[in-house]
C-alpha positions as CSV (number, residue, x, y, z in Angstrom):
1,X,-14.4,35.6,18.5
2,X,-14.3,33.0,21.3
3,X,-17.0,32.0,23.2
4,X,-17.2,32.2,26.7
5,X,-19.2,29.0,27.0
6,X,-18.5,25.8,27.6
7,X,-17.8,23.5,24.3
8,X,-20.3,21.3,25.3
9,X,-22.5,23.8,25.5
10,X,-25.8,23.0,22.9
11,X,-26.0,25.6,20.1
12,X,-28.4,28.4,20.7
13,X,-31.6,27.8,18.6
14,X,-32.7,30.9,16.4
15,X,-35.5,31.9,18.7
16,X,-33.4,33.3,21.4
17,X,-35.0,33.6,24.8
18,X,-34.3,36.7,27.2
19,X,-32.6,35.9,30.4
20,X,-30.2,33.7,31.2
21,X,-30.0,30.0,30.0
22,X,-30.9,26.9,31.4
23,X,-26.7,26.6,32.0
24,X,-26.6,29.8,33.6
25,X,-29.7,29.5,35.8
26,X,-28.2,25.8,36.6
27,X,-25.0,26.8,37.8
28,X,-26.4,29.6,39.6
29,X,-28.9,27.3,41.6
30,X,-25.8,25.0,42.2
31,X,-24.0,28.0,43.8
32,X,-26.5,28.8,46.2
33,X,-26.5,24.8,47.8
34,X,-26.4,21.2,46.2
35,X,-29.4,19.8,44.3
36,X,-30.7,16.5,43.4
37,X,-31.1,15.1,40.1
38,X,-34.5,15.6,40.3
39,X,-34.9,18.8,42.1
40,X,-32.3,20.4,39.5
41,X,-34.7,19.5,36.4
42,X,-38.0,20.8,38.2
43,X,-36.5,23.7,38.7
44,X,-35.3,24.2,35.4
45,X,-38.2,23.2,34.1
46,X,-40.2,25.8,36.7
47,X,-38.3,28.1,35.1
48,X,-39.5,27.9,31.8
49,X,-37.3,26.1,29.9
50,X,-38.4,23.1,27.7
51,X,-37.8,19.0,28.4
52,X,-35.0,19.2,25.7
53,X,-33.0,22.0,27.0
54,X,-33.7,20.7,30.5
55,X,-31.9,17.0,29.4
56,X,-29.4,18.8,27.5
57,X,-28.5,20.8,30.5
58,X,-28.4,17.6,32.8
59,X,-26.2,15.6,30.6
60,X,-23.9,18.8,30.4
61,X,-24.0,19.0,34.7
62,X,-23.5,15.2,34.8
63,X,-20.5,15.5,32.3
64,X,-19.3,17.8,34.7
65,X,-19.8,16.1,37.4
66,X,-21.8,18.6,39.3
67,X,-25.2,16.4,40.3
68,X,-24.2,13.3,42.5
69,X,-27.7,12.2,44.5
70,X,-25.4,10.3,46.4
71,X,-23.4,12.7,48.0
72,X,-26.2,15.3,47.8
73,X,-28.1,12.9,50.3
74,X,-25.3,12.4,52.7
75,X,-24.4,16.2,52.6
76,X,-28.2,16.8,53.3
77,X,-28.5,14.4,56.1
78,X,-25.2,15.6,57.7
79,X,-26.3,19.3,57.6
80,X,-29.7,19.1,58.7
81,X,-29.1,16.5,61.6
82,X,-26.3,18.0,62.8
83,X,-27.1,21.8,62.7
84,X,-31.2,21.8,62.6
85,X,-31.5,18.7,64.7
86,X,-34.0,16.9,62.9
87,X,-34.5,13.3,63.2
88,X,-34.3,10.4,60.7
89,X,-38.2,10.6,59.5
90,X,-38.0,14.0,58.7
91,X,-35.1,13.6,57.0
92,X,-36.7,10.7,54.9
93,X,-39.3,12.9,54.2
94,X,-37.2,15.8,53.0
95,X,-35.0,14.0,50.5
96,X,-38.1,11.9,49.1
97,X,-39.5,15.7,48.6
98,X,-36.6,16.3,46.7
99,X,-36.9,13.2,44.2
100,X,-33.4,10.9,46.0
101,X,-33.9,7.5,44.9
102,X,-35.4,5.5,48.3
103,X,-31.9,3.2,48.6
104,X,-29.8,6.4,48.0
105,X,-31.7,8.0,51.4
106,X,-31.7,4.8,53.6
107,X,-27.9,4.8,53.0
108,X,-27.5,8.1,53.9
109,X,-30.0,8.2,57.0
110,X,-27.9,4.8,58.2
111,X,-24.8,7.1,58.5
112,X,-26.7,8.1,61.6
113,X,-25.7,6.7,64.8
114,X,-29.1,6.0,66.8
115,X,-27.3,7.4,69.8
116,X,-26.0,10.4,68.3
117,X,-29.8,11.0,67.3
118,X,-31.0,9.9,70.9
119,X,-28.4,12.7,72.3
120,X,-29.7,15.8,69.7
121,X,-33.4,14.7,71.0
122,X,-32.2,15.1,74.4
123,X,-30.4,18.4,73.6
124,X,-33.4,19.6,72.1
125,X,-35.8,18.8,74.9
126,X,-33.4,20.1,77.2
127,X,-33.2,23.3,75.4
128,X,-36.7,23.8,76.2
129,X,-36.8,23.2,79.5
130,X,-36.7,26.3,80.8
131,X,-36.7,27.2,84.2
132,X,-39.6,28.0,84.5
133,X,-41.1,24.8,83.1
134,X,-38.8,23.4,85.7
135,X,-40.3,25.1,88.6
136,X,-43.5,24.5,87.3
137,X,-42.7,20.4,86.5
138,X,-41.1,20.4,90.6
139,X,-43.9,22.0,92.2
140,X,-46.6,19.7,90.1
141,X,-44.5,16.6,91.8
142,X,-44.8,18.0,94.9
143,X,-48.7,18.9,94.9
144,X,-49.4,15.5,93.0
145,X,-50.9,17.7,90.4
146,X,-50.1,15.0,86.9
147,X,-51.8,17.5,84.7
148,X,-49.0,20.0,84.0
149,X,-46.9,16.9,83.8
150,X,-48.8,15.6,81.1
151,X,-49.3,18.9,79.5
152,X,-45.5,19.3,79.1
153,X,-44.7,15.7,78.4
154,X,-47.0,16.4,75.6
155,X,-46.0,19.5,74.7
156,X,-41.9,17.9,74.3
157,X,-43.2,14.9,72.7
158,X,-45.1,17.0,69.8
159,X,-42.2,18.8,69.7
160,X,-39.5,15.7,68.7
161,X,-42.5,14.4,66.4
162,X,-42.5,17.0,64.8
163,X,-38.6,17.6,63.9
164,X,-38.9,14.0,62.9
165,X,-37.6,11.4,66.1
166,X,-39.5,8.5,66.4
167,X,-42.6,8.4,68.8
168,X,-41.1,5.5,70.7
169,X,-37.9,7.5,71.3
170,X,-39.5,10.7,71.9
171,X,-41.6,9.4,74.4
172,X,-38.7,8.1,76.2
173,X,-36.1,10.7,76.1
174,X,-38.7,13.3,77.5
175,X,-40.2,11.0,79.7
176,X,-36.5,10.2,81.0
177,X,-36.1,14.2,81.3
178,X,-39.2,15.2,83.4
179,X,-38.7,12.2,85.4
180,X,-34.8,13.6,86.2
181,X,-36.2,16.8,87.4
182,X,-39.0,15.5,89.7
183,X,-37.1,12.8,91.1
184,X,-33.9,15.6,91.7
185,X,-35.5,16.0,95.1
């Protein structure tokens, strides 16, 4: 009777254990996105399975050539910047979360051109101005009244921080916004 495993495969020890194995649950992780070296033998180990059958079931995935941090990184930083317009430091943060080595990330994050980033923060600040944080930004220039001008500016700012642009840049790409719609006059 053949086996429907791969030859590779390690031979099942005589305690079997319900579920699926560590190959199964591997391949099944890598169908739902790509994982890093790291975040592939957490998991595995998360679910259960011991150190040997964790290395056992890397060695088979990099055999295969299923686990490539490299590509994983780039893939990651492509993604994420380009469809849930986070910045450089978050990005950093996420892949260090996810155990890529720290040269592996700055090589990826440096695929980034600073003024494609400088354009999503833009996008994004546009985004939310609405109009009626407009009206309310065009009649504060007009009373004098800097407080809801610092209250958004604020607001904006936080809001770049947050999805991971640089203070220095967020400052200035909302600053440049609000002063574009009080000075539109």
């Amino acid at each position: 009777m053949s086996s429907p495993h791969d030859p590779g495969e390690p031979s099942e020890s005589t305690t079997e254990r319900k579920g699926p194995s560590a190959w199964d649950v591997a391949l099944r992780l890598l169908g739902v996105r790509a994982r890093s070296r790291s975040e592939m033998a957490q998991r595995l180990a998360r679910r259960g399975f011991d150190a040997d059958t964790v290395d056992e079931v890397m060695t088979r995935l990099d055999a295969h050539k299923l686990l490539d941090d490299e590509e994983f990184a780039a893939e990651w930083v492509h993604s994420r910047h380009t469809y849930s317009g986070r910045g450089r430091v978050a990005l950093r943060h996420e892949l260090a979360a996810k155990g890529v080595d720290v040269a592996i990330v700055q090589r990826a994050l440096d695929e980034i051109d600073p003024d494609d980033e400088r354009a999503a923060a833009r996008n994004l600040v546009d985004r939310k101005l609405t109009p009626t944080v407009t009206e309310q930004l065009v009649h504060a220039a007009e009373t004098n009244d800097r407080s809801v001008r610092d209250k958004h500016f604020r607001r904006l700012v936080g809001m770049l921080v947050r999805r991971g642009y640089p203070q220095s840049m967020a400052i200035d790409v909302v600053g440049g916004a609000i002063d574009e719609i009080t000075s539109a006059d």
